[in-house]
N, C-alpha and C positions, 0 to 999 in steps of 0.2 A: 120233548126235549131229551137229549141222550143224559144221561147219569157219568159224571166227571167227576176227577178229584184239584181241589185245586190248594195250591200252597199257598202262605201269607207272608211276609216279612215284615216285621215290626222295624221300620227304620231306624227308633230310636233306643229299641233294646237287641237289636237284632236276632231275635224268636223267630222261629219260624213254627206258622199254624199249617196245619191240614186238615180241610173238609174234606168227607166224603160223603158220598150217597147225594150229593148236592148238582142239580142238572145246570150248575151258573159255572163261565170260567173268569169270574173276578167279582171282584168285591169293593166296594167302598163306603165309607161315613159322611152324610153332609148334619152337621149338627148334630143330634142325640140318635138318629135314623142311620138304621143302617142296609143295603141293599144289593141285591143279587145282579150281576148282568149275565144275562146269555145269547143266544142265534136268535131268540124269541122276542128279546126285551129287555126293558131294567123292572126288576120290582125290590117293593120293598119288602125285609124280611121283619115282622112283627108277628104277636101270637104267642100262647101260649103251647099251643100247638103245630102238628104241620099237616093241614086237609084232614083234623079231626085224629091225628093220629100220634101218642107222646115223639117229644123230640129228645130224643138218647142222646148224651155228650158223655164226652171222656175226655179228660185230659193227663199227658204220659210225657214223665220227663225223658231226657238225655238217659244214657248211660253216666251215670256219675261215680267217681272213686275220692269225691270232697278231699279232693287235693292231695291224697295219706293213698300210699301205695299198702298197706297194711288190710289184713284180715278184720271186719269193723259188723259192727251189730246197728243196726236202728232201733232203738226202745221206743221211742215218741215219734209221732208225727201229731204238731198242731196245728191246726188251719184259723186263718180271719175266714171267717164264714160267714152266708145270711144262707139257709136253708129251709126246705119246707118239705121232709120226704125223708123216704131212704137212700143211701148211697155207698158204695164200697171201695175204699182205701186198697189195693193191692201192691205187694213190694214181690220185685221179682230180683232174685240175686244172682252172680256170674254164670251162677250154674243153670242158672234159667227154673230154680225152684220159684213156683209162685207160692204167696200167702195173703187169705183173703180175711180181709179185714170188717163186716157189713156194719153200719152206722145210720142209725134212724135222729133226725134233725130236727126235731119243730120251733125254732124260734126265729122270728122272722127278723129279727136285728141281728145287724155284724156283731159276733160273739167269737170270742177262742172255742174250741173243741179241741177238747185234747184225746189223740189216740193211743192206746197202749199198744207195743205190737209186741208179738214173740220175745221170749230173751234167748232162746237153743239160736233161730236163726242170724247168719254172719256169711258174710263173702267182701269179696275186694270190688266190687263194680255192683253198681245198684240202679234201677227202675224203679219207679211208682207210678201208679194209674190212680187217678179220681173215675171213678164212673157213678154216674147218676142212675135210679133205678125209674120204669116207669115212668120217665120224662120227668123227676122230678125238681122241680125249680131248685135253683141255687145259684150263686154269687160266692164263686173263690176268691178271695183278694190278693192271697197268701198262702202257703206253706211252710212249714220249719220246720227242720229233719232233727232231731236230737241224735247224731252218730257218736258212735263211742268203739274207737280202735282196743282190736283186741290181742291179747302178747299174741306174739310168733308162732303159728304153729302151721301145720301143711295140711291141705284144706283136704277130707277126704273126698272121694267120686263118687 
């Protein structure tokens, strides 16, 4: 089966997901089951794994500027979480600086985790990346950014 990317649309939130590395060009839910179609077939996609091998996920907002055209810092990011593993928080700001965040999770119930991040970093336009380490299981529910606009000043290069 060729290897595809395919998009999703959440109709009723209007999100849009991207698989990659996945050889299906659609998707869909019947009940709790969820499944791949391709030129091959439909299957279903269950497992903890994929043919013995972890399954990496990421998840990456929008470009966001939380509505404030201003110079703004993120101190916090907290998640509704159930994890089981490591996993890395990344904020990437206008200027395309990333900062890596790594966070080890063992509790198997939906819990707050609260993340500290940088207080020096600030821009006007912002990215975050969840990335799973090693395939390891999790359950996002949630995120909440703590932003905090910062006075005026001209952002150096």
């Amino acid at each position: 089966m060729p290897i595809s990317t395919t998009f999703v649309l959440n109709t009723q939130t209007n999100a849009l997901s991207e698989y990659t590395k996945y050889p299906f060009n659609s998707f869909f839910k019947i009940d709790n089951n969820y499944y791949g179609v391709s030129s091959t077939g439909i299957y279903e996609l269950n497992g903890d794994d994929d043919n013995g091998q972890p399954i990496n996920a990421s998840i990456k907002t929008a470009r966001l500027d939380f509505g404030q055209q201003e110079i703004k810092n993120i101190a916090d990011i907290y998640l509704m979480i159930k994890a089981c593993g490591s996993y890395t928080i990344k904020t990437i700001s206008h200027d395309n600086r990333t900062h890596e965040y790594p966070v080890l999770d063992e509790d198997l119930q939906i819990h707050t985790k609260h993340i500290k991040l940088s207080k020096g970093v600030r821009g006007c336009h912002w990215e975050v990346i969840f990335e799973n380490a090693d395939g390891a299981h999790f359950e996002l529910h949630s995120m909440d950014l703590n932003v905090t606009p910062l006075p005026l000043r001209i952002l150096a290069k």
